[in-house]
LUMLO-654241 format. One record per residue (C-alpha): residue number from 0; x, y, z. Coordinates in Angstrom, 1 decimal, always signed. Example, Ala and Ser with C-alpha at 12.3 -4.5 7.8 and 13.67 -1.06 7.14 Angstrom:
+--------+--------+--------+--------+
| martor |     c1 |     c2 |     c3 |
+--------+--------+--------+--------+
|      0 |  +12.3 |   -4.5 |   +7.8 |
|      1 |  +13.7 |   -1.1 |   +7.1 |
+--------+--------+--------+--------+
END
This chain:
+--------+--------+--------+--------+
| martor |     c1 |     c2 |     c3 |
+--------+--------+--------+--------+
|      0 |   +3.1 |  -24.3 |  -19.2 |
|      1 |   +6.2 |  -26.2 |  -17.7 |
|      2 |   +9.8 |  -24.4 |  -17.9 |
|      3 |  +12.4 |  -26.8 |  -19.4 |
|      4 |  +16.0 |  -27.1 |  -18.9 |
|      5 |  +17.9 |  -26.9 |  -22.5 |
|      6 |  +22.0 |  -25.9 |  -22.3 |
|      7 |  +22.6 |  -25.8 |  -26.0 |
|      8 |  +23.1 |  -22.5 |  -27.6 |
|      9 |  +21.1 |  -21.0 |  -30.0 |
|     10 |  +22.6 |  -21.4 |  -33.8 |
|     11 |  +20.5 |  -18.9 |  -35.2 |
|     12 |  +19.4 |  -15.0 |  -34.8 |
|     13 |  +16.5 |  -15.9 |  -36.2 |
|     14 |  +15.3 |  -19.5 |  -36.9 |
|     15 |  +15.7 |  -22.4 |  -34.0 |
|     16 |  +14.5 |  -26.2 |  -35.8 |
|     17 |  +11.2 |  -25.5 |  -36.9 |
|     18 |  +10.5 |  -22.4 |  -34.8 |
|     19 |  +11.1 |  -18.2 |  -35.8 |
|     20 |  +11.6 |  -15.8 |  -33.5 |
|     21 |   +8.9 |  -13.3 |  -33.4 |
|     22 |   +9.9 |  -10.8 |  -31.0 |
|     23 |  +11.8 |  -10.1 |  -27.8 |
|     24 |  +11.2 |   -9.2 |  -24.5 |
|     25 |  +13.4 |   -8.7 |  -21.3 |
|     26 |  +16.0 |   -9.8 |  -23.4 |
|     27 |  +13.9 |  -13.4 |  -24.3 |
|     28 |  +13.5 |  -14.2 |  -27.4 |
|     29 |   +9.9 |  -15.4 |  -27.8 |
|     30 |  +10.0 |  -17.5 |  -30.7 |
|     31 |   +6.7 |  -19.5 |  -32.6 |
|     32 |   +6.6 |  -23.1 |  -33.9 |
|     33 |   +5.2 |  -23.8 |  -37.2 |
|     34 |   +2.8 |  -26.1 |  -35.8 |
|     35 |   +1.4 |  -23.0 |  -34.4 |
|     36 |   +0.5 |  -21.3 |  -37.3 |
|     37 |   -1.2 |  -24.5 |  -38.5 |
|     38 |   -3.7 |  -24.0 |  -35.8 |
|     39 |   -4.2 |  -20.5 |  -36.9 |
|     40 |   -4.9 |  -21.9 |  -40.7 |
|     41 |   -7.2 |  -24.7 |  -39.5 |
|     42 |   -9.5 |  -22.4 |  -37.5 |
|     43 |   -9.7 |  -20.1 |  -40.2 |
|     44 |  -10.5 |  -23.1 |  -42.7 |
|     45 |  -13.1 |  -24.1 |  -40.3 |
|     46 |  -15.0 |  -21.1 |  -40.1 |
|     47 |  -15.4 |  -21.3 |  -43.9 |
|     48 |  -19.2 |  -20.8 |  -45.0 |
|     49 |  -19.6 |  -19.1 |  -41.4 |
|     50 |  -19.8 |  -15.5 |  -40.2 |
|     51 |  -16.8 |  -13.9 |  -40.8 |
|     52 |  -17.3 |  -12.1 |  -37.4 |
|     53 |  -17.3 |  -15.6 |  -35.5 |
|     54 |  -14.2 |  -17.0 |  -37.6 |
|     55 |  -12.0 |  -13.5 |  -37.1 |
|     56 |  -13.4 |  -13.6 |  -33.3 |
|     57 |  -12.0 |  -17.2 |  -32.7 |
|     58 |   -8.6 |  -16.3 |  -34.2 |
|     59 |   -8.4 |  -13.1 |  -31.8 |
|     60 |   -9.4 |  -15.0 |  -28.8 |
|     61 |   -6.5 |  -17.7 |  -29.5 |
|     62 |   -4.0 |  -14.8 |  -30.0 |
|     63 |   -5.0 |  -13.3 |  -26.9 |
|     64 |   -4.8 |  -16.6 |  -25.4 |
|     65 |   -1.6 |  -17.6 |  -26.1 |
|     66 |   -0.3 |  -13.8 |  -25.2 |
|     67 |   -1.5 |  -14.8 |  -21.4 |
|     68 |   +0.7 |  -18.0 |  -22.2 |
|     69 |   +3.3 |  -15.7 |  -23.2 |
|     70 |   +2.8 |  -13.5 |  -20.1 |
|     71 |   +2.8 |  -17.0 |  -18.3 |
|     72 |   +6.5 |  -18.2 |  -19.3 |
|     73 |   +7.8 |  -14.6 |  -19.0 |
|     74 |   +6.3 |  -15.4 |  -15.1 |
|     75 |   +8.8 |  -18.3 |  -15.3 |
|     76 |  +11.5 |  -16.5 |  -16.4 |
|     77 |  +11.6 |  -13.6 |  -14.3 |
|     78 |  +11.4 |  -15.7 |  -11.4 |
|     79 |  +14.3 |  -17.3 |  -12.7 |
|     80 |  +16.3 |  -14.5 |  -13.3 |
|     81 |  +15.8 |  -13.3 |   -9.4 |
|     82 |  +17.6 |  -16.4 |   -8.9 |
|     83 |  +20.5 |  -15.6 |  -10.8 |
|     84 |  +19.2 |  -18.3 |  -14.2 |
|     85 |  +18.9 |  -17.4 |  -17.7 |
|     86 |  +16.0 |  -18.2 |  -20.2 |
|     87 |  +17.3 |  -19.3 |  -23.3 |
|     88 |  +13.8 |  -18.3 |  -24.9 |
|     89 |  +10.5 |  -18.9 |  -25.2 |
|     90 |   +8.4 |  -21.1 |  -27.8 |
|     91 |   +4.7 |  -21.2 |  -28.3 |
|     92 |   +3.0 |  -24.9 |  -29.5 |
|     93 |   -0.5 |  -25.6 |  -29.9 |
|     94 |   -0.5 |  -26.9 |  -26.8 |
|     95 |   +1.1 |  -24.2 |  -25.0 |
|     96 |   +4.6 |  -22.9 |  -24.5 |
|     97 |   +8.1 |  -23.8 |  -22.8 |
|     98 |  +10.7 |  -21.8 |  -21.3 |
|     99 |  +13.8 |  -22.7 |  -21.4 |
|    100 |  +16.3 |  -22.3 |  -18.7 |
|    101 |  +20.1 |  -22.5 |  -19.2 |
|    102 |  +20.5 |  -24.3 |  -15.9 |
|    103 |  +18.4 |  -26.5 |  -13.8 |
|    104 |  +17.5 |  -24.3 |  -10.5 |
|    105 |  +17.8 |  -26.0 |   -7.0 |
|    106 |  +14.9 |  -27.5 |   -5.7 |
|    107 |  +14.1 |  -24.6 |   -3.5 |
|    108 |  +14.0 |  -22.3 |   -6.6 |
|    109 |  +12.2 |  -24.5 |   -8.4 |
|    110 |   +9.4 |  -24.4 |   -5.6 |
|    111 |   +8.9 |  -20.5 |   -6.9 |
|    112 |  +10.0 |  -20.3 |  -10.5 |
|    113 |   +7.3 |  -23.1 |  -11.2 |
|    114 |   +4.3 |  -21.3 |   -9.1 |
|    115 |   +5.2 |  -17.6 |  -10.8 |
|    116 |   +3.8 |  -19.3 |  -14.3 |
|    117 |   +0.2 |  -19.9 |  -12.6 |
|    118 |   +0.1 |  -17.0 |  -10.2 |
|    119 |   +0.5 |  -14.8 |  -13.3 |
|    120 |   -3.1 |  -16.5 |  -14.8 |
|    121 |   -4.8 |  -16.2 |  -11.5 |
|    122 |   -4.0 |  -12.5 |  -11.2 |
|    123 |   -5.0 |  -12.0 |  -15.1 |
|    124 |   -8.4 |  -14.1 |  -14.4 |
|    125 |   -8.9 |  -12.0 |  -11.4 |
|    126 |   -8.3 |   -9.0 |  -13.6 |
|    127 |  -10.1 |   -9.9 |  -16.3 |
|    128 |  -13.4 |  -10.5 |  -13.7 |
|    129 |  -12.6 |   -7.0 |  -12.4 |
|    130 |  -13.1 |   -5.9 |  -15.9 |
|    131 |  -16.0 |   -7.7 |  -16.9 |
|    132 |  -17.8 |   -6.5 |  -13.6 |
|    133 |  -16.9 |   -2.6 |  -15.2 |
|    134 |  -18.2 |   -3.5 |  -18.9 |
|    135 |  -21.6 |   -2.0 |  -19.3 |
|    136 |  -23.4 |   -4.1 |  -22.0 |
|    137 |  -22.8 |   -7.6 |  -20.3 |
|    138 |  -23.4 |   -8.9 |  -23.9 |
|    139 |  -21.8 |   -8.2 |  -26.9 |
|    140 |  -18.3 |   -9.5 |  -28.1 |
|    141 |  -16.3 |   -7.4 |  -26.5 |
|    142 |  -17.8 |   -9.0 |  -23.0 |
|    143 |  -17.3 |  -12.3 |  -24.6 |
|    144 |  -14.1 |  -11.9 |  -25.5 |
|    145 |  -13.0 |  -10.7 |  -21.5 |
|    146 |  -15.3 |  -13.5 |  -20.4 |
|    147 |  -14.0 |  -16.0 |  -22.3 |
|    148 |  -10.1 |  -15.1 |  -21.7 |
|    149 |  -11.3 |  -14.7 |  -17.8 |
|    150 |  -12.4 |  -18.0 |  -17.7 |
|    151 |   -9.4 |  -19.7 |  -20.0 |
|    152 |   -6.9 |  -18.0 |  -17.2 |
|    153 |   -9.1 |  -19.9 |  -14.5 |
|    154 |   -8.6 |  -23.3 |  -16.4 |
|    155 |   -5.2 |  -22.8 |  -16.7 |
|    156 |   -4.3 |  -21.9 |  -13.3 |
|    157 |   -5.8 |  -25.2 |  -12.3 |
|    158 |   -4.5 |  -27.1 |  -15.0 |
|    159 |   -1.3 |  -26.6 |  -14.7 |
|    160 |   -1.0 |  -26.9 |  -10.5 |
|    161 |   -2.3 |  -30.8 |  -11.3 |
|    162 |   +0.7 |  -32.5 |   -9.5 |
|    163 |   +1.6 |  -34.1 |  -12.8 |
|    164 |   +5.0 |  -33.9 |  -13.1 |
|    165 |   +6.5 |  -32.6 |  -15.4 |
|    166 |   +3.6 |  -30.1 |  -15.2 |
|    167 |   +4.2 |  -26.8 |  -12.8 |
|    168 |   +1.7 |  -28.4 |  -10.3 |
|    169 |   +4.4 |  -31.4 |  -10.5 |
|    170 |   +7.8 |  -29.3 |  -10.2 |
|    171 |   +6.1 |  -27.7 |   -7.3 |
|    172 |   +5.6 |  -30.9 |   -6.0 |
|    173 |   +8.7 |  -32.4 |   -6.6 |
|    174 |   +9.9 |  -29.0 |   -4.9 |
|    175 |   +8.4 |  -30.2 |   -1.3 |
|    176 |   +9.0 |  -34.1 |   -1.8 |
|    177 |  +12.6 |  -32.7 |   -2.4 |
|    178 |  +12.9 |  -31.7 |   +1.3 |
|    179 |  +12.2 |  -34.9 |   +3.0 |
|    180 |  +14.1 |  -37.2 |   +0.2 |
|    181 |  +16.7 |  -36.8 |   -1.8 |
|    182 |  +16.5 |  -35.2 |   -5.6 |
|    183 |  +16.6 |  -38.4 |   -7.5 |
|    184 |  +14.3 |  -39.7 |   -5.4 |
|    185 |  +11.5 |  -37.3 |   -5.2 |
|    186 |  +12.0 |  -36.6 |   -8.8 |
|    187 |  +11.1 |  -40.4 |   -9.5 |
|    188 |   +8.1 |  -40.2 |   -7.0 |
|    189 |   +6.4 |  -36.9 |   -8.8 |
|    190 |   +7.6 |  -38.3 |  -12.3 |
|    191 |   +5.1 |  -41.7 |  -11.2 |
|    192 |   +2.4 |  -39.7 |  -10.1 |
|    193 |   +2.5 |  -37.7 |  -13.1 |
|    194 |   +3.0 |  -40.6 |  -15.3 |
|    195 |   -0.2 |  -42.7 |  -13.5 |
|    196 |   -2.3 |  -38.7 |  -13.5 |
|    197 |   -1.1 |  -38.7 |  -17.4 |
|    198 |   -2.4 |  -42.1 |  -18.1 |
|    199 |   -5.6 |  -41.9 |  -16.5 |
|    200 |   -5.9 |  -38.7 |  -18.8 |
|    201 |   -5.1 |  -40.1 |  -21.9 |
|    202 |   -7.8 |  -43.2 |  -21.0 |
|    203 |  -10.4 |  -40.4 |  -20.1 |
|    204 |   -9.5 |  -38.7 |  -23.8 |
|    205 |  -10.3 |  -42.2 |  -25.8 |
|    206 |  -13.7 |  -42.1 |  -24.3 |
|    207 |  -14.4 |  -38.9 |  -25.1 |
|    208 |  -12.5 |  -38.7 |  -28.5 |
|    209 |  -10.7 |  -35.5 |  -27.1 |
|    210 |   -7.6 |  -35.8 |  -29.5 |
|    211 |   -6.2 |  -32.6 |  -28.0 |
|    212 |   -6.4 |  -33.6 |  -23.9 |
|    213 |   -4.9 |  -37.0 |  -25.0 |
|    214 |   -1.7 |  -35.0 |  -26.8 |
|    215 |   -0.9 |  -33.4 |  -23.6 |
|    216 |   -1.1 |  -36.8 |  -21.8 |
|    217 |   +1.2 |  -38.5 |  -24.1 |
|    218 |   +3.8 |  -35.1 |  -23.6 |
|    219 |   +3.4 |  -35.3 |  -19.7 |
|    220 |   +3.6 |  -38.9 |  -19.8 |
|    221 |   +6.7 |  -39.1 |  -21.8 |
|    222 |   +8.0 |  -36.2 |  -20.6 |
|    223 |   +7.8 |  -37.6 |  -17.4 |
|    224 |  +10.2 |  -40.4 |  -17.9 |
|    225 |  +12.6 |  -38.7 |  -19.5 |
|    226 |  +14.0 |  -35.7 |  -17.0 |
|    227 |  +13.6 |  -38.5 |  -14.3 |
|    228 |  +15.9 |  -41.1 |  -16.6 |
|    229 |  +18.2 |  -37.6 |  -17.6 |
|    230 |  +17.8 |  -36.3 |  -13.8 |
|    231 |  +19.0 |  -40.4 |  -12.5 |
|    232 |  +22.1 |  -40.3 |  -15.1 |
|    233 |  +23.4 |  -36.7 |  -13.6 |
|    234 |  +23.3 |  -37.8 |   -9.9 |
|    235 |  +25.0 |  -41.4 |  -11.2 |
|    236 |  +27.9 |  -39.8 |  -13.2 |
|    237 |  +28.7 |  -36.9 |  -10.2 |
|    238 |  +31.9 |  -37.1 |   -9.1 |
|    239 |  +32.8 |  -39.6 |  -11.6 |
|    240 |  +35.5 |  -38.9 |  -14.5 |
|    241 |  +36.6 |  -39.9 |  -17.7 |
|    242 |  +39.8 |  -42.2 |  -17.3 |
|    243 |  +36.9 |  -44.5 |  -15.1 |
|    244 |  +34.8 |  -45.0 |  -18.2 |
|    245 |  +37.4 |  -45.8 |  -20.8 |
|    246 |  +38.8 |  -49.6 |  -22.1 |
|    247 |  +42.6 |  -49.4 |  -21.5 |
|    248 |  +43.4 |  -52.4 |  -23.1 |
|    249 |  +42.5 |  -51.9 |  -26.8 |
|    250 |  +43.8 |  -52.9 |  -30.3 |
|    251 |  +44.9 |  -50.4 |  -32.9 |
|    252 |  +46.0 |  -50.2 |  -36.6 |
|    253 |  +48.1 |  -48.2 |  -39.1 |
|    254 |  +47.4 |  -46.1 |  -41.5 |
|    255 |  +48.7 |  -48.4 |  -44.5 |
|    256 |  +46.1 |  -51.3 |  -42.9 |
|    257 |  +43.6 |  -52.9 |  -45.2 |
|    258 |  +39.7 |  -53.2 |  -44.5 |
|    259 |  +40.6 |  -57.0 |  -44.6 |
|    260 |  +42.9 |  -56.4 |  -41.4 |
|    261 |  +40.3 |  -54.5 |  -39.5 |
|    262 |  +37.9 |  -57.0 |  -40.6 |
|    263 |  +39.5 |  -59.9 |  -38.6 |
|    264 |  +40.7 |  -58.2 |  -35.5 |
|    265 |  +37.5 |  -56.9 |  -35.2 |
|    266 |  +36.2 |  -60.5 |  -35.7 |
|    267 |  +38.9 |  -61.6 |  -33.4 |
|    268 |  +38.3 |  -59.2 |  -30.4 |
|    269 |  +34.7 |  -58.3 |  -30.9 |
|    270 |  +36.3 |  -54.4 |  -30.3 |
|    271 |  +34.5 |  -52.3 |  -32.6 |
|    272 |  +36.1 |  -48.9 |  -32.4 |
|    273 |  +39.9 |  -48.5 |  -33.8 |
|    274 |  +42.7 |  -46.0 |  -33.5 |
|    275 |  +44.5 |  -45.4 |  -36.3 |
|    276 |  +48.0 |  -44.4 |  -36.0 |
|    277 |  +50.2 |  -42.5 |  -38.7 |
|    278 |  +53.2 |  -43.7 |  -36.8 |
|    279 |  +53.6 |  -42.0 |  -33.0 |
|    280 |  +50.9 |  -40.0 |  -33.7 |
|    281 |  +47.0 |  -40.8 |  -33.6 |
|    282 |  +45.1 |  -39.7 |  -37.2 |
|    283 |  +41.8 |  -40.9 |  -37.1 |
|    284 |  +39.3 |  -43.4 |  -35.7 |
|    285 |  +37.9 |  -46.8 |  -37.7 |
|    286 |  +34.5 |  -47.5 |  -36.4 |
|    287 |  +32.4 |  -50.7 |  -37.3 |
|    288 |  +30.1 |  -48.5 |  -39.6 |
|    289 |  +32.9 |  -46.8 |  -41.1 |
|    290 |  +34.4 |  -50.5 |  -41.2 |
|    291 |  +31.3 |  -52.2 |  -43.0 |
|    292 |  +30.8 |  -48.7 |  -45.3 |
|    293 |  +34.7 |  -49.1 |  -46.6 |
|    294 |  +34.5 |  -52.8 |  -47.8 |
|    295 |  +31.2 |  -51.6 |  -49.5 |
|    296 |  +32.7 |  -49.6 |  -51.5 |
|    297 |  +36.5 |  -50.5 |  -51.7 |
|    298 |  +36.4 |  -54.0 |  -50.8 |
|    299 |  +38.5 |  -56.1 |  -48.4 |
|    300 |  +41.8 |  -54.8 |  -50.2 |
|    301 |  +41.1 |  -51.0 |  -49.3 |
|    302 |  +42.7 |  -49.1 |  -47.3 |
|    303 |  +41.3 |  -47.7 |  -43.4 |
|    304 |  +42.7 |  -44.3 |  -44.5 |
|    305 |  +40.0 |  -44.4 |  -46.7 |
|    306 |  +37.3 |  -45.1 |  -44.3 |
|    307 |  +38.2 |  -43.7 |  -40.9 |
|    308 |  +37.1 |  -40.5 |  -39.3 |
|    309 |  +39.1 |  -37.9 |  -38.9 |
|    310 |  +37.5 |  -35.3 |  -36.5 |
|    311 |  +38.7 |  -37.0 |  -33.3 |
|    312 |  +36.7 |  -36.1 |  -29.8 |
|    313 |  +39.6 |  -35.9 |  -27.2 |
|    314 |  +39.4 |  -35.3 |  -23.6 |
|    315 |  +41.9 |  -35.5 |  -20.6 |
|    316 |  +41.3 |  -38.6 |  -17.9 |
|    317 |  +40.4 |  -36.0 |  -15.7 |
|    318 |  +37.1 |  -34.9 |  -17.6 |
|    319 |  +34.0 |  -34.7 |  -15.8 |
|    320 |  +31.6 |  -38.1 |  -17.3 |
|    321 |  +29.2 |  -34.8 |  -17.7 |
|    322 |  +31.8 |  -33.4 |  -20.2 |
|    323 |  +32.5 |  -36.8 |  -21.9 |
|    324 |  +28.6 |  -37.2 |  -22.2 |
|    325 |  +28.1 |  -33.7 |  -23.8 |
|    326 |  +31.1 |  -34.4 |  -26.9 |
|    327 |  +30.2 |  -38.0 |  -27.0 |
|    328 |  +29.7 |  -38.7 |  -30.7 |
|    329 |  +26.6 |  -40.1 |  -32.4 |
|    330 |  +28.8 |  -42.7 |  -34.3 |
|    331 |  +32.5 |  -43.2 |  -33.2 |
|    332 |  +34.1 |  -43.0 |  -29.5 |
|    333 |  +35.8 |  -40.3 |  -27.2 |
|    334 |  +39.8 |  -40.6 |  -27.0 |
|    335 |  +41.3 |  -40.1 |  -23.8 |
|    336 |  +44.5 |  -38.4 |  -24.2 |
|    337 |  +47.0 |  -37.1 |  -21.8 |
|    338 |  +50.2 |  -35.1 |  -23.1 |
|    339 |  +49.3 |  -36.5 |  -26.8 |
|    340 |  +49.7 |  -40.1 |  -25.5 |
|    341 |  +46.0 |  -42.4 |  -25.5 |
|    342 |  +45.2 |  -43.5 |  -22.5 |
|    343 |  +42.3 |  -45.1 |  -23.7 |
|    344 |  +38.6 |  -44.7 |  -25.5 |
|    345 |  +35.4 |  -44.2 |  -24.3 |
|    346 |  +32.8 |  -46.0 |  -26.8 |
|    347 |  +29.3 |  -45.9 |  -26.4 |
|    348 |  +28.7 |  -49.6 |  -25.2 |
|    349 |  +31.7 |  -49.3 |  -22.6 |
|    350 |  +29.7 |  -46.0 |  -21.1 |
|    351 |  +26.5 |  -47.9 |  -20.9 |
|    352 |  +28.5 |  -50.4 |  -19.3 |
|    353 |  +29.8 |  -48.1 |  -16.6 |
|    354 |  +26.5 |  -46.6 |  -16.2 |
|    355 |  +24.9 |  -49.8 |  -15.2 |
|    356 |  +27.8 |  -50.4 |  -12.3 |
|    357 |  +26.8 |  -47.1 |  -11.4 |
|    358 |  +23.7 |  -47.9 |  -11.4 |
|    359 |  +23.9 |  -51.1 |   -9.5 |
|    360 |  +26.1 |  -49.4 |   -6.9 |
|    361 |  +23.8 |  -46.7 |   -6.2 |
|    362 |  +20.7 |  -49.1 |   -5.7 |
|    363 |  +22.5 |  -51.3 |   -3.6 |
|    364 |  +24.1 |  -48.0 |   -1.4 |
|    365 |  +20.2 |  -47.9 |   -0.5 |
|    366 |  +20.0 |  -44.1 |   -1.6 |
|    367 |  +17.4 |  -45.0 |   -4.4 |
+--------+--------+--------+--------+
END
């Protein structure tokens, strides 16, 4: 339904999270999420104590349904592909599917690769009515079955072109907003729109108990907010490098240090993140949590040695903020090294901290 930008490789031939790969086409791998097949078992377990015909009928219409999504995110990523982008793959929800694309497309691109998604229902539904004209016996479940996959191609043709970013009908209109405003900008106007279209959806959902409609509001809506936050952080840290980020006045231990040491210069300094040095050379990295852990277990008399990290995250100065935010650990801090000497460290709270200068000096440039 919408194509989403995703640059991590896959891990797996096979099995992504909770998704399997199913089969491949054009070189995408079109790959199903679990959550999927639980739709499958609870339509079959509702059509218990029914005609087997209707349950085996509404199991075939939903495959055949989500083959036209299929058909719909292949649209997507052949449109991509003309423009040079690669789709990671393909996964099928409940609620539809995404395509992943390796690379965010220009704004221009993004006009067609998000339109080639609905055109390819409209020409099915079109199709599909040229077909049901032809059937003979207008009744029956084969003429059902065209009818009812004519009309779900309609409905979602129309669907997805609502403007509700990050919907198709929103990229495309983030696509046009995009050539009287900048990116950031138009990307926060259709991301509002969406966001105000999402909760007006999710409100009409409560009052008719429509748990599904009210799913894909809460996606669009927080969907919304996040590649316009994600979008906002790539324009701030453009141009911007790593030595700009990092604290060059720190503290730092030895390797023979105690937890009781670390303890009170951490208490002393409020710095939470420590080097440890083996002499000249750099061995590891004490953070608070490694910190608190160690006098857990081996008590104020312990050693750091025993508690640091030793896989160390190290980038030049010259590092792209892009870069630093991509190997930026979960729990620890990036060392900036040039010719094996630190230059400094990049810790999580000092990169929100530049991030909100950034920010500041972007709003008050008047570009936002």
């Amino acid at each position: 339904m919408s194509q989403a930008q995703n640059n991590a490789p896959n891990t797996h031939p096979h099995i992504t999270g909770s998704s399997f790969k199913l089969v491949t086409i054009a070189g995408i791998p079109i790959r199903i999420h679990f959550t999927f097949l639980l739709l499958l078992v609870f339509i079959a377990a509702s059509g218990i104590g029914s005609e087997a015909g209707k349950t085996t009928g509404a199991i075939l219409f939903v495959l055949l349904l989500f083959t036209c999504v299929v058909l719909h995110e292949l649209g997507h990523a052949l449109a991509a592909k003309r423009y040079h982008i690669r789709t990671r793959d393909i996964v099928l929800y409940p609620i539809g599917g995404i395509a992943s694309l390796e690379t965010a497309p220009s704004q221009q691109n993004e006009l067609w690769i998000a339109l080639a998604g609905p055109v390819v229902n409209l020409i099915l539904a079109i199709v599909l009515g040229v077909a049901m004209f032809f059937v003979k016996v207008k009744t029956g479940f084969t003429a059902q079955m065209i009818g009812n996959l004519r009309d779900a191609n309609a409905v979602l043709f129309l669907f997805n072109m609502i403007p509700a970013f990050p919907m198709d009908g929103g990229r495309v209109l983030r696509s046009l907003l995009s050539r009287r405003m900048n990116e950031l900008m138009a990307t926060r106007t259709a991301a509002a729109i969406g966001q105000s279209l999402a909760l007006l959806g999710g409100l009409y959902a409560l009052f008719t108990l429509n748990l599904l409609f009210l799913l894909v509001a809460v996606f669009v809506y927080m969907a919304a907010g996040a590649e316009a936050n994600s979008l906002q952080t790539k324009v701030l840290i453009s141009g911007h490098y790593a030595h700009e980020a990092m604290i060059s006045q720190f503290h730092t231990l030895e390797l023979n240090s105690s937890l009781k040491n670390a303890s009170e210069l951490m208490m002393e300094t409020s710095q939470h993140d420590f080097p440890i040095f083996n002499g000249n050379e750099i061995v590891g990295l004490l953070t608070r949590e490694n910190l608190l852990r160690g006098l857990a277990v081996e008590g104020p008399a312990g050693y750091v040695a025993a508690s640091m990290q030793r896989d160390l995250v190290k980038l030049l100065p010259s590092a792209t903020l892009e870069e630093l935010l991509m190997q930026m650990p979960q729990n620890g801090a990036v060392l900036v090294m040039d010719k094996n000497a630190l230059q400094g460290i990049v810790t999580r709270e000092s990169l929100i901290d530049f991030l909100s200068l950034l920010q500041m000096r972007y709003a008050g440039s008047g570009s936002s």
